[in-house]
C-alpha positions as CSV (number, residue, x, y, z in Angstrom):
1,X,23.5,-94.9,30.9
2,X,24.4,-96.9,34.2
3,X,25.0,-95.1,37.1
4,X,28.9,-94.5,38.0
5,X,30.9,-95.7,39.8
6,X,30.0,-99.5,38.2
7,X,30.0,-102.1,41.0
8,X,32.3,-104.9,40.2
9,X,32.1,-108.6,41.5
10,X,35.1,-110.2,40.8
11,X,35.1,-114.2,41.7
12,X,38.9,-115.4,41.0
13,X,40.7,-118.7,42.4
14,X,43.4,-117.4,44.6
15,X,46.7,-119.1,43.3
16,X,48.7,-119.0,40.0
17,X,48.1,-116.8,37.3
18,X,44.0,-116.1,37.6
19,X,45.7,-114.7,41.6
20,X,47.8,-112.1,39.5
21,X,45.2,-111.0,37.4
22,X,43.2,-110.3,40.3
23,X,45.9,-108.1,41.9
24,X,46.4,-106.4,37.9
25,X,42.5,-105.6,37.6
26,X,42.1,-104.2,41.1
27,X,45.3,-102.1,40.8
28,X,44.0,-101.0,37.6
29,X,40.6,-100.0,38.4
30,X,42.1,-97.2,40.8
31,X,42.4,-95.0,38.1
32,X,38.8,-95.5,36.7
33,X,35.4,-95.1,37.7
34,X,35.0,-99.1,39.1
35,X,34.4,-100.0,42.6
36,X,35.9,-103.7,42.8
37,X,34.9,-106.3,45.0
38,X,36.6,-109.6,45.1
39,X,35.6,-113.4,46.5
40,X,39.5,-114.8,46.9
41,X,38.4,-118.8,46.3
42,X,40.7,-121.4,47.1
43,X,43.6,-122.3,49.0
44,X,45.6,-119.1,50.3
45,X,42.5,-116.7,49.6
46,X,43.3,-114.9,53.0
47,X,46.7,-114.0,51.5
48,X,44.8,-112.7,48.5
49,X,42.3,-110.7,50.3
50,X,45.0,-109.3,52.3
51,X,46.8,-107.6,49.8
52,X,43.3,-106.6,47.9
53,X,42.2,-105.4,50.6
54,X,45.2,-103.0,51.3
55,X,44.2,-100.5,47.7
56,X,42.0,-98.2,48.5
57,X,38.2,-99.0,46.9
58,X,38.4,-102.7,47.2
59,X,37.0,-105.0,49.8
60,X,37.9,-108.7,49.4
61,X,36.5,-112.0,50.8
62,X,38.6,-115.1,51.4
63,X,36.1,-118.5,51.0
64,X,38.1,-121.5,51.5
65,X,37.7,-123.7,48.7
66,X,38.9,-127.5,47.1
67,X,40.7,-126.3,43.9
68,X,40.6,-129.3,41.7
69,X,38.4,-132.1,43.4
70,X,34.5,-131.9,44.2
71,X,34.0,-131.3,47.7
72,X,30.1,-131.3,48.2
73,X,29.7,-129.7,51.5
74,X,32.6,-127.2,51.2
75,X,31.4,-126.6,47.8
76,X,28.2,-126.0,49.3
77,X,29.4,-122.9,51.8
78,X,31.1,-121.7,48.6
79,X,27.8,-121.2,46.9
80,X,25.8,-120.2,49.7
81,X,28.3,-117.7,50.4
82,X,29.2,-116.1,46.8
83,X,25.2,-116.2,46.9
84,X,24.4,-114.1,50.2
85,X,27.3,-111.5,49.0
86,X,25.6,-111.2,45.9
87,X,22.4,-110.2,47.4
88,X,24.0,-108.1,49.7
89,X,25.1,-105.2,47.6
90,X,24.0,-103.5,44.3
91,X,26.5,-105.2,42.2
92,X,26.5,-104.0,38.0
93,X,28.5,-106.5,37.0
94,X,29.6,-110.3,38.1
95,X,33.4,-111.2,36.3
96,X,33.9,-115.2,37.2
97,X,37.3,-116.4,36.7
98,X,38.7,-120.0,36.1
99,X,36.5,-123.4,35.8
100,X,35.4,-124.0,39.1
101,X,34.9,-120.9,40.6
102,X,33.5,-119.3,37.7
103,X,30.6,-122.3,37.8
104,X,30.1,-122.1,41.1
105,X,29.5,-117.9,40.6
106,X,27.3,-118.3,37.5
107,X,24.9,-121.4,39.6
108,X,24.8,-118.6,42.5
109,X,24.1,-115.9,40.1
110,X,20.6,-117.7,39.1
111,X,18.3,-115.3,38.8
112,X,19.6,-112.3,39.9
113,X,19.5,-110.4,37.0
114,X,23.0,-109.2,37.0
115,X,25.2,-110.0,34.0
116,X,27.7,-112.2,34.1
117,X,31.3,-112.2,32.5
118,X,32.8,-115.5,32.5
119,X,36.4,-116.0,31.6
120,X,38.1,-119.7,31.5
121,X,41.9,-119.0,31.6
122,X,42.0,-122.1,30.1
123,X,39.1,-124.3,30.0
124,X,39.7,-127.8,32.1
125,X,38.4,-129.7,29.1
126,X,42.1,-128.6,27.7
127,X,43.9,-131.0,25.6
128,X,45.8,-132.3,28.8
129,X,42.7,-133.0,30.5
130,X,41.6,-136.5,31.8
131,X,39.4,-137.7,29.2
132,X,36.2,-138.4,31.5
133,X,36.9,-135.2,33.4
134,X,36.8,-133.1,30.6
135,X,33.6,-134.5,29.3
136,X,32.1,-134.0,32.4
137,X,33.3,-130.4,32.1
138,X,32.3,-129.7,28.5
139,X,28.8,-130.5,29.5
140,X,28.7,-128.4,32.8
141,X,30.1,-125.4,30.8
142,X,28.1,-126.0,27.8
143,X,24.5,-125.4,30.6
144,X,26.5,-122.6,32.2
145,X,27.3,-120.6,28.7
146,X,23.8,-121.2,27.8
147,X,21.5,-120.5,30.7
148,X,23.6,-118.3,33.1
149,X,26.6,-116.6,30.8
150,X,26.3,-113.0,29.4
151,X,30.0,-113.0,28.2
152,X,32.7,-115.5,28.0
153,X,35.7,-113.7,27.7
154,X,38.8,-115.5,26.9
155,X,42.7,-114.6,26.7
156,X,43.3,-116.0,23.6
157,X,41.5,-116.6,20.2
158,X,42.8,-119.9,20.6
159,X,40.7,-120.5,23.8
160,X,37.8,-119.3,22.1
161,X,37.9,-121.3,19.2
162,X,38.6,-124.5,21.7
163,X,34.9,-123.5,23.7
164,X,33.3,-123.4,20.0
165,X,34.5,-126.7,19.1
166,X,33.0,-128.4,21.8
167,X,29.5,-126.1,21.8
168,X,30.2,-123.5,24.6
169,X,28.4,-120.9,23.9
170,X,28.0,-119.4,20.3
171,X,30.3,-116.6,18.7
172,X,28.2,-113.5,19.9
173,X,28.9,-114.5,23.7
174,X,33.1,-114.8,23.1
175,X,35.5,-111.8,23.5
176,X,39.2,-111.8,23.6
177,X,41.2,-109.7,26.2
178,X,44.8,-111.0,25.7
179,X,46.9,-110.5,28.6
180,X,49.4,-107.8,29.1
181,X,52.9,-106.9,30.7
182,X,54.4,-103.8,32.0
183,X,57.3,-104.0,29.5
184,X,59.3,-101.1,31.4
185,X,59.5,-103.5,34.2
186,X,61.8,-106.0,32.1
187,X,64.5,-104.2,31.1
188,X,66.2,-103.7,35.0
189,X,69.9,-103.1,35.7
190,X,71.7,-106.3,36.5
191,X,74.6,-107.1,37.8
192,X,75.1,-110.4,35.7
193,X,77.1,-112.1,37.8
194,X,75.4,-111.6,40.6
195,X,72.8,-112.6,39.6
196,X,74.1,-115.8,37.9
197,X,75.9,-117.0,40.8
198,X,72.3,-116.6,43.0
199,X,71.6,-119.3,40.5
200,X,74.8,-121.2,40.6
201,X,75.3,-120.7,36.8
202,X,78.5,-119.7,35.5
203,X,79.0,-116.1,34.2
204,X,79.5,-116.3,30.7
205,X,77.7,-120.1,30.0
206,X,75.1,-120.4,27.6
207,X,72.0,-120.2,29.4
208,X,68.3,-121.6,28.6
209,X,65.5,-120.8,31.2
210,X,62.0,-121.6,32.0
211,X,59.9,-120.2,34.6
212,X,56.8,-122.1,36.1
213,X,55.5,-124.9,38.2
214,X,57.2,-127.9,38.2
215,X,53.6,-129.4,37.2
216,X,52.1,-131.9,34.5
217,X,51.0,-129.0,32.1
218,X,54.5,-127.2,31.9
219,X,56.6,-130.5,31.3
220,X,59.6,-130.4,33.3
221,X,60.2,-134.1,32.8
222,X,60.4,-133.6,29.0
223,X,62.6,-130.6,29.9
224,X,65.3,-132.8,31.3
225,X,65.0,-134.9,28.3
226,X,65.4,-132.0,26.1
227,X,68.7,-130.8,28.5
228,X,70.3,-134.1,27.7
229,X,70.2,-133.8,24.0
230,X,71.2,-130.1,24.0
231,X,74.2,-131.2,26.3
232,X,75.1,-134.3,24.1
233,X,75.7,-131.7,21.5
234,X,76.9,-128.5,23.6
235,X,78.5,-129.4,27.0
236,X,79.0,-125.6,27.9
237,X,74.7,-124.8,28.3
238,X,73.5,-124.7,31.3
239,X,70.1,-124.9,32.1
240,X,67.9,-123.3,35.1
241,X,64.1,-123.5,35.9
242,X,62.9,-121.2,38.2
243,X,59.5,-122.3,40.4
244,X,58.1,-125.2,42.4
245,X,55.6,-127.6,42.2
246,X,54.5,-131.6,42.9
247,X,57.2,-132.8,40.1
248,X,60.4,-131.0,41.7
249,X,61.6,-134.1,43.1
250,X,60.6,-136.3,40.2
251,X,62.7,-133.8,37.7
252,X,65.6,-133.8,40.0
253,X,65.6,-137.4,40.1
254,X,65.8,-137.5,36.4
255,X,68.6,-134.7,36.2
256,X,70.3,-137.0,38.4
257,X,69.8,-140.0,36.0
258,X,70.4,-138.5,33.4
259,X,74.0,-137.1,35.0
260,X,73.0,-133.2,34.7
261,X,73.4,-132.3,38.1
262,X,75.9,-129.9,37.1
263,X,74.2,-127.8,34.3
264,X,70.7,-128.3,35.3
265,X,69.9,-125.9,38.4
266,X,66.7,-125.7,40.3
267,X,66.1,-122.0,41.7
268,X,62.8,-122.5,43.3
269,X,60.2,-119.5,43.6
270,X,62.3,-116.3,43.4
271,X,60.3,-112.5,43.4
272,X,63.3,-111.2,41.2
273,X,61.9,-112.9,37.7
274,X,62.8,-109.7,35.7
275,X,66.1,-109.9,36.9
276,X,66.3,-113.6,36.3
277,X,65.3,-113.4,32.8
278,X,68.0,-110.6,31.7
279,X,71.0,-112.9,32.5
280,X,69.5,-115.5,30.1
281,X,70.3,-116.3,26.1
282,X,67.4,-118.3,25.6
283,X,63.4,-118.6,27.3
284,X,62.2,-122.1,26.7
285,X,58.4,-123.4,27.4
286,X,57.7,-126.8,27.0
287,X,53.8,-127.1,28.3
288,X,51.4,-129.7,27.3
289,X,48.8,-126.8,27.2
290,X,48.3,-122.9,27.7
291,X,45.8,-120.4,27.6
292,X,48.4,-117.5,26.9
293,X,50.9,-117.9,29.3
294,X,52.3,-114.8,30.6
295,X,55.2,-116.2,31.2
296,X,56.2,-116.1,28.0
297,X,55.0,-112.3,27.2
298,X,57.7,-111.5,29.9
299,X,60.4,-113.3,28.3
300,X,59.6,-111.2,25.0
301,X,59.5,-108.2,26.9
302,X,62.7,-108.9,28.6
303,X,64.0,-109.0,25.0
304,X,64.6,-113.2,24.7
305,X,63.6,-115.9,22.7
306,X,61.8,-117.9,23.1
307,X,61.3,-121.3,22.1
308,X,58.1,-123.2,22.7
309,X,55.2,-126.0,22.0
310,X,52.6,-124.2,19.5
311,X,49.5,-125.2,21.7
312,X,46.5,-122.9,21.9
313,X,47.3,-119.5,22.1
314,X,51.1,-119.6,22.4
315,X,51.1,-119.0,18.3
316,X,49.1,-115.7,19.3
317,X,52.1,-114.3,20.9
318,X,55.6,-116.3,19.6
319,X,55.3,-115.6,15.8
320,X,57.3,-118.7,14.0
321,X,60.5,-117.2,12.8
322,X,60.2,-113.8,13.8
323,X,59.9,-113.6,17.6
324,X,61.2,-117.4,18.5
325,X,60.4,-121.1,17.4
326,X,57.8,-123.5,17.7
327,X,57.8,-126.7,18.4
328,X,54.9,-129.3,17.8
329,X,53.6,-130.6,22.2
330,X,55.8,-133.5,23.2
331,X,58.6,-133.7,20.3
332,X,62.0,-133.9,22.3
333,X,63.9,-134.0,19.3
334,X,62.4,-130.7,17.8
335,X,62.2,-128.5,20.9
336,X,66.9,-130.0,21.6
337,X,67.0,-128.9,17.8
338,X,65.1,-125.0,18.4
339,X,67.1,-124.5,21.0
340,X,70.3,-125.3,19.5
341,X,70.0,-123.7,16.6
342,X,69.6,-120.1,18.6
343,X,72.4,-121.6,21.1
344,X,74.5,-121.3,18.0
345,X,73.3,-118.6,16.1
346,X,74.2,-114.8,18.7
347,X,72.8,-112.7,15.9
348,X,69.5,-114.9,15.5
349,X,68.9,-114.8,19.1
350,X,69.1,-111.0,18.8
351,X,67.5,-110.4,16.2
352,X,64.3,-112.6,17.8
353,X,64.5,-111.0,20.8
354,X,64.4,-107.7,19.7
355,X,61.7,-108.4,17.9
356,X,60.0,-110.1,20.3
357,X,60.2,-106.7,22.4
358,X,58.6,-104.8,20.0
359,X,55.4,-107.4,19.1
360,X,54.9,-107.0,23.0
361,X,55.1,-103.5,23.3
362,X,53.1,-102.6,20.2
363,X,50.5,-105.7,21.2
364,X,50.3,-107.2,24.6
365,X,50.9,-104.6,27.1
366,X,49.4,-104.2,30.6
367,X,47.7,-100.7,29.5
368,X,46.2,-102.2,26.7
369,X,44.8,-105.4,28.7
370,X,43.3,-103.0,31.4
371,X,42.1,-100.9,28.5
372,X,40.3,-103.5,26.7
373,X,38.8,-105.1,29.9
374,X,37.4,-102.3,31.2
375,X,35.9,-100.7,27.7
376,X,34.1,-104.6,27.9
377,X,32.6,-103.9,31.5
378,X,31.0,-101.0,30.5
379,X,29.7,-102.5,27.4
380,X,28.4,-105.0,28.9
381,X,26.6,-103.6,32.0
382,X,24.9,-100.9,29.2
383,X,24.3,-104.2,27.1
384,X,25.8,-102.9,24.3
385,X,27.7,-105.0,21.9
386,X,31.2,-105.8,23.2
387,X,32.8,-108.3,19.9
């Protein structure tokens, strides 16, 4: 039996999603017997820290890091840092998040004995991926799951199967944790038209949204092309995408070429997302590739949906029929079709989205998640089994 409390280190990339599920675990360990420490990696890993840093238990480190490209001396400090905090406390347990921090945690964890969780979030070799990038990265996490890797703990089946297929790991090493939403938090008392007009979207117009950055993966391009069809066919729909990112201008350029500008509304990042999604008819997700996007989990839990591509573990959440549609990555036509048919259909939509609330609520809430990740922690630090 390990001595309690269990000491934690959590190295996490500072931005996007793997940045939320750092604030989720820390906030989550308060009520158990965990003491948490976190290396915030990345760009913005003092805002990170910060707000870690701020619950009572957890200390957090910010360490500057390249997100995407190889940078051999900064790397460097990265390693020799996670390195020299590793050897500077009793740690139980190291949890590595995302590709590039969570090799550069298992190369400094060499030797030390402590075992490692490793979770992808997606691994980089994805199906977006540039070919000779994600070779390159099949073969660094194939020495990483074999040599340095107690766990690998993914957020989908989907992901797991994926780091099978190209020989990460084997099957005893893989766990699934899906991730979870606090559905309570989606059902919030709106003022529709206030909230609409925040958005410059007519009160009673049809209304299909997508939240996320306006990035390769989640397609916005595409989107527009998708708008046009749906509009060719329903003038009245109006369409809104809520977040920022490198292709912002690129997609308003196209809603301009494509004549949109009127039903095709860019609301940029926005802290009310709850309150966003409950003036919508329709959640729409158009990514190239997922892990298990939360995004999408919120939508069902604010009662939508959802229509979306069936890449990796998107099928896992959205069941065909039942809670939404599914559309194969990358066909325009199917995804305008999807959404027009719940466009015109008021008791489909409803009768999706209610169920879509209740697969959440029975499956994928935030209780659960913690629940789940924590039972593995302890598993693994008393090396028992954890499948």
């Amino acid at each position: 039996m390990v001595k309690r409390p269990i000491r934690v280190l959590e190295v996490v990339k500072s931005g996007g999603g793997v940045g939320q599920y750092a604030r989720w675990i820390a906030a989550g360990a308060q009520a158990e017997d965990f003491r948490l420490t976190f290396a915030c990696l990345s760009e913005g890993g003092e805002e990170l820290a910060a707000a870690l840093n701020a619950l009572d238990g957890v200390q957090a480190f910010s360490m500057p890091m390249a997100r995407y490209r190889i940078d051999p001396a900064g790397d460097l400090r990265v390693l020799l840092r996670l390195r020299g905090l590793m050897r500077s406390q009793p740690f139980d347990l190291i949890h590595a998040h995302a590709s590039k921090p969570g090799f550069l945690a298992r190369l400094a964890a060499r030797g030390l004995g402590i075992p490692l969780i490793y979770s992808p979030h997606c691994f980089a070799f994805h199906a977006g991926a540039n070919p000779l990038v994600a070779r390159l990265w099949v073969l660094l996490e194939r020495v990483a799951a074999r040599y340095w890797t107690t766990c690998i703990m993914t957020v989908a089946d989907a992901e797991r199967e994926l780091g099978l297929a190209n020989g990460v790991g084997n099957a005893a090493q893989y766990c699934t944790v899906h991730s979870g939403v606090v559905v309570a938090d989606f059902s919030p008392d709106v003022a529709r038209a206030v909230v609409r007009r925040s958005l410059d979207v007519p009160p009673d117009a049809p209304l299909v949204g997508v939240v996320g950055r306006l990035s390769r993966q989640k397609n916005p391009l595409r989107m527009v092309e998708i708008a046009r069809q749906v509009a060719a066919q329903n003038p009245e729909v109006h369409f809104v995408w809520v977040g920022d990112g490198p292709l912002l201008e690129d997609a308003k350029a196209r809603v301009r070429a494509a004549g949109l500008e009127a039903v095709f509304h860019f609301a940029g990042r926005r802290g009310d997302i709850p309150q966003v999604l409950a003036v919508l008819d329709v959640f729409a997700l158009p990514s190239l590739w997922e892990a298990f996007p939360l995004t999408v989990l919120e939508a069902m839990a604010a009662g939508l949906p959802v229509v979306a591509t069936a890449v990796q573990g998107v099928p896992e959440a959205v069941q065909q029929g039942e809670t939404g549609l599914l559309v194969p990555p990358g066909d325009v036509d199917a995804f305008a079709r999807a959404l027009l048919s719940l466009l015109e259909a008021s008791e489909l939509r409803a009768r999706l989205g209610e169920a879509a609330r209740r697969r959440v609520s029975a499956r994928f809430t935030r209780r659960q998640m913690l629940r789940r990740l924590f039972s593995l922690y302890t598993n693994v630090v008393e090396g028992r089994a954890f499948q």
